[in-house]
N, C-alpha and C positions, 0 to 999 in steps of 0.2 A: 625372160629372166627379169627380176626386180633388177632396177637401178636406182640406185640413192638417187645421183645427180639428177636424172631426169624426176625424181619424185622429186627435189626439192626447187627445181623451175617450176612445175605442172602444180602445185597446192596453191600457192599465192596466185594462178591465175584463176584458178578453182574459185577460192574467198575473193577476188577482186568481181567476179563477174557473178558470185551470189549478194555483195555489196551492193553492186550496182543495180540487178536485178533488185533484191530491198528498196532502193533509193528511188529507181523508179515507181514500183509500186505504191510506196508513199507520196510521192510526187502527184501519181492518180490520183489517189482516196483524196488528199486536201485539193487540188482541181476539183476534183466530183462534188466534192462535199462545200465548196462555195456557195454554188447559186443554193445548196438548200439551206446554208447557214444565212445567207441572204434574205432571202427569203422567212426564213423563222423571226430575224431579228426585225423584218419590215412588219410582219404579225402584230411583235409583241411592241411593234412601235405605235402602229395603230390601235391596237388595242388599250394601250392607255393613252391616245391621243383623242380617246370617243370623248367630246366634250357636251355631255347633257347638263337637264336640270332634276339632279337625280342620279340613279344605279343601272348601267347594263351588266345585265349578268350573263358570264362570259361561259357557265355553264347555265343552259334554260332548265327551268324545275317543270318536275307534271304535276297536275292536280288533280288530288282525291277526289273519288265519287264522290257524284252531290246530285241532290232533287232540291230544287228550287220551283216556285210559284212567280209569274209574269204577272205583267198588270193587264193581261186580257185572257187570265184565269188557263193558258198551258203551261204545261209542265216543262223546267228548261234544266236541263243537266248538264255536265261535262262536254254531251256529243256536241250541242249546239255551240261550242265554242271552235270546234274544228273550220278549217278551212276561209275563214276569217280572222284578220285583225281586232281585237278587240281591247277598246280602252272601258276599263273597269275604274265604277270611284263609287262612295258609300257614304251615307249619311242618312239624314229621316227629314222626313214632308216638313215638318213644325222649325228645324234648324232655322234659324233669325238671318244669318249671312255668310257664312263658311259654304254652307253647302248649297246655296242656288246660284254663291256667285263661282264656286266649281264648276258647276254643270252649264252657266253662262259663257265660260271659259271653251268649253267641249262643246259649246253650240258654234262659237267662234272656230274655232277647229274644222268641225265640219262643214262650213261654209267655204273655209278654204281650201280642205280636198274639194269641195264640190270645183272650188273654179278652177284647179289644176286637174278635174279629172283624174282622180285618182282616189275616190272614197266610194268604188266599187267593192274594196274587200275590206270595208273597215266597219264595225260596228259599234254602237256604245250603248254601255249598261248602267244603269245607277242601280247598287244594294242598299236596302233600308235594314237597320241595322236594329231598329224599332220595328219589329213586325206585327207587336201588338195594336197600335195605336194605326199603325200605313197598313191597313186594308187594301186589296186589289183595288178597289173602288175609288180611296184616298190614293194612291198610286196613279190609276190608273188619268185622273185627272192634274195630277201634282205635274207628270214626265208631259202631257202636253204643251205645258205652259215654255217649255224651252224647244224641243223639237219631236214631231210626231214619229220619227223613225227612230227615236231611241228606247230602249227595252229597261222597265224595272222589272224590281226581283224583290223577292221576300222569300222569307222562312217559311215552310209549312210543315206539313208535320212531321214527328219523328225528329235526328237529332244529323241530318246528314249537313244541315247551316252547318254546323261543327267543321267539317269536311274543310267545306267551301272557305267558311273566314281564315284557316288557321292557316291552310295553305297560297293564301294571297297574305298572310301576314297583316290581316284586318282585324284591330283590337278596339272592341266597346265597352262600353259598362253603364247599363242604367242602375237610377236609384233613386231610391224614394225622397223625397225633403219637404219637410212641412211649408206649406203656404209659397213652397217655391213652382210656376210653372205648373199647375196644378198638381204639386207633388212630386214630382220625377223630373230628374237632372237625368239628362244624356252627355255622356262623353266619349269619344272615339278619335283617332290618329287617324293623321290627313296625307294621302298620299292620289295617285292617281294610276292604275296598272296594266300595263298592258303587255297581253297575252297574242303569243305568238298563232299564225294559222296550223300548227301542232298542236295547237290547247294546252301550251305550255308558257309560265310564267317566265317572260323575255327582259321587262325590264319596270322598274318602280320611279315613278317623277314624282319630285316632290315641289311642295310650292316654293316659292322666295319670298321675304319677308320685306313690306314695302311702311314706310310712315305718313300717311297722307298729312297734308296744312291740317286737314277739317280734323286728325283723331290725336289723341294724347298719348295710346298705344299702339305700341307693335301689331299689326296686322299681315298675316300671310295670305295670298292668294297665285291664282296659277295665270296665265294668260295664253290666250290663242296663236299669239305668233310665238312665242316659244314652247308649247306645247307642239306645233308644226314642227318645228325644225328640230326638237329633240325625235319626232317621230322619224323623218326622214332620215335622221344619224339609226336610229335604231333599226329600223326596216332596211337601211344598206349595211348595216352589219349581219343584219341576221341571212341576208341574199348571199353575203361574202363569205361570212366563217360557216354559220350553220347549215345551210343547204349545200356549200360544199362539200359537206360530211357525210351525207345520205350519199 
C-alpha cells in the first residue's frame, strides 16, 4: 500500500543522493580534465614562446610536384626532398652581395652541424631564379666556391618551377633596362626555408637588418650562429608537436 508519509521521507533522499551522485561526477570530469587542460595550456605556451628569426608554422604545408635540373645535370623533384632536412635559399650566380653572402651564412651553418655532429640529415640547396643566364655549367662552378655538398637547382623545361616557387613562397621578376647590367635587372625576396624530412614546408627565416661604419645603407643579411640555433628551435619542435602526431 502507498504511503504519503513514507513517500515524503524516501523523495528527498532520492534527489539528495542523485545530487551528490551529479556532484561527484563533476568533481571527476574537472580532476580528469586538469592535467589535459595543463597540458594544452603548456602547448600553446610553447608554442608562442618559439623564439626564431623568422616564422614556424604550427601547421607544415606540402609541396607541389616539381622537376627541377641540379648542377650535375639530374633530375631533382619533390622525392629528393623526403627524409632529410633541407635548408632552401634563391637567388642567381651574377647577384653582387645578398646572395653569396646567404650562402656564406649556410656555409657557416654547416660547419657547425659538422662539429656537433649532427649534419647527417641536413641538406642545402640554392635555386637560381635566373635559369636563363645560370646554366648547369654556370651553376655547377658558382655552388663550389661555398661548399662541394651543396646542391643547385634551376628550371628546365616545361612550367613545373611554377610548382616549386609558389609553393615555397619564392617571388622574382626579371627585366629588361637599357645600359643597365647588360640589360636585365633581377629582383626577388629574401628569405631562407626549410623543409621538413616529410617534404614539407616547416618553417621561413628571415634575415635581420644590420648598418655597418663602412655602408650609408640598410643592409640585410643572415648569420650562422643564428641560423643554428633558429634550426635547433625548429627541429625540436617539429620532434615535439609534429612527430607526435603520426
Amino acid at each position: 500500500m502507498f504511503n504519503l508519509n513514507q513517500a515524503v521521507i524516501v523523495t528527498p533522499a532520492i534527489e539528495k543522493k542523485a545530487l551528490r551522485n551529479k556532484l561527484l561526477w563533476a568533481a571527476f570530469v574537472v580532476l580528469f580534465s586538469l592535467p589535459l587542460i595543463y597540458l594544452l595550456l603548456v602547448d600553446i605556451e610553447q608554442e608562442n614562446s618559439l623564439n626564431i628569426q623568422g616564422i614556424v608554422l604550427n601547421q607544415s604545408t606540402s609541396i607541389s610536384p616539381f622537376s627541377l635540373l641540379d648542377h650535375k645535370h639530374n633530375r631533382f623533384t619533390e622525392k629528393n626532398l623526403w627524409g632529410k632536412w633541407h635548408f632552401i635559399t634563391y637567388g642567381y650566380t651574377q647577384c653582387p652581395d645578398i646572395c653569396p653572402t646567404t650562402l656564406m651564412a649556410l656555409t657557416e651553418l654547416a660547419d657547425l652541424l659538422n662539429q656537433s655532429q649532427s649534419s647527417n640529415d641536413v641538406r642545402f640547396v640554392f635555386y637560381s631564379i635566373d635559369p636563363n643566364r645560370d646554366s648547369v655549367e654556370v651553376l655547377s662552378q658558382y655552388i663550389q666556391y661555398f661548399d662541394r655538398s651543396f646542391i643547385a637547382l634551376k628550371a628546365d623545361l616545361g612550367d613545373s618551377y611554377q610548382h616549386f616557387e609558389s609553393s615555397l613562397g619564392i617571388k622574382a621578376n626579371i627585366t629588361q633596362t637599357p645600359n643597365e647590367n647588360n640589360g636585365i635587372t633581377v629582383s626577388h625576396n629574401l628569405s631562407i626555408l626549410i623543409i621538413n624530412p616529410n617534404a614539407e614546408l616547416q618553417a621561413v627565416l628571415l634575415p635581420v637588418k644590420s648598418l655597418p661604419e663602412t655602408m650609408t645603407t640598410n643592409q640585410v643579411h643572415f648569420t650562422g650562429q643564428q641560423l643554428y640555433r633558429d634550426f635547433l628551435t625548429v627541429k625540436n619542435h617539429f620532434n615535439r608537436i609534429v612527430l607526435k602526431k603520426i
